[in-house]
C-alpha positions as CSV (number, residue, x, y, z in Angstrom):
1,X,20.8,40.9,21.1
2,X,20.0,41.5,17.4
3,X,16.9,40.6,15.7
4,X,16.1,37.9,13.7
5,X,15.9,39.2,9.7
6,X,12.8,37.3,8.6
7,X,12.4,39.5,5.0
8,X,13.6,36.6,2.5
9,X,11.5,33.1,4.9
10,X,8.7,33.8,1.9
11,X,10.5,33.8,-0.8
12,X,12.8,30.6,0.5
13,X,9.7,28.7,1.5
14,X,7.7,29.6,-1.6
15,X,10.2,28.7,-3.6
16,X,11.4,25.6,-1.9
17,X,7.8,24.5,-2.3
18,X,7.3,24.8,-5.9
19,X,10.8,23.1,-6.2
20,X,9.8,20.4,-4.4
21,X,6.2,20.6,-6.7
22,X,8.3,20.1,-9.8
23,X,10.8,17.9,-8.5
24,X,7.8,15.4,-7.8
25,X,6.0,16.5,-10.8
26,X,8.8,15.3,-13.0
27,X,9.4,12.0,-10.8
28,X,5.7,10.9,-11.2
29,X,6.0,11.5,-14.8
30,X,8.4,9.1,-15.4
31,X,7.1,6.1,-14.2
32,X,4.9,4.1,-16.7
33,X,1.3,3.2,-15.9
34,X,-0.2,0.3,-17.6
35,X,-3.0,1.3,-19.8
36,X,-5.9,-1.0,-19.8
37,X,-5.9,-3.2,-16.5
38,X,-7.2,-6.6,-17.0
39,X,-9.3,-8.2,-14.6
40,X,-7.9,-11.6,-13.5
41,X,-10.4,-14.5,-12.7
42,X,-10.3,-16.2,-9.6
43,X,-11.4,-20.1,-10.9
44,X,-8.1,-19.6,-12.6
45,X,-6.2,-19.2,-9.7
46,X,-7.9,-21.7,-7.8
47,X,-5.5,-24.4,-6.2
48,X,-6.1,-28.0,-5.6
49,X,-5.9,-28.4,-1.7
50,X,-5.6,-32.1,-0.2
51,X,-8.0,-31.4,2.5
52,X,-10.6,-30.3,0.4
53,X,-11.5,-33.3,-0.4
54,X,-11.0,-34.9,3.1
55,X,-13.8,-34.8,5.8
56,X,-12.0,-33.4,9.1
57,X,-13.4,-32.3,12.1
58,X,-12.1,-30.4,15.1
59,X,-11.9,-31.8,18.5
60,X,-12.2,-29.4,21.2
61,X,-11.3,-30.1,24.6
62,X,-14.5,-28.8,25.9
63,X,-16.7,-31.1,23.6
64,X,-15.1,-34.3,24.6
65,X,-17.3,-36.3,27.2
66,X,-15.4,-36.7,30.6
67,X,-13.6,-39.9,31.9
């Protein structure tokens, strides 16, 4: 049985690897980043709920006084 030629595995991986480097160099530079973030407030945001204003309260079956 012949043996496995294993010469030219570094050059192929090293040079799969920096293809792969440059490949995702070159997709990362492409996408546009905003430049100054702003921070949004959160009392803008803020929506007006109807049970906010309602008093509600939570029977549990365990609180309930026996019949």
């Amino acid at each position: 049985m012949p043996q496995l030629d294993t010469s030219t595995w570094f050059i192929t991986i090293m040079s799969s690897t920096i293809t792969l480097f440059v490949l995702m160099q070159l997709k990362i530079s492409m996408l546009n980043f905003p430049l100054s973030p702003s921070i949004k407030s959160t009392e803008l945001m803020k929506t007006d709920n109807p049970w906010e204003s309602k008093w509600t309260k939570i029977y549990s079956p365990l609180s309930l006084l026996p019949q």
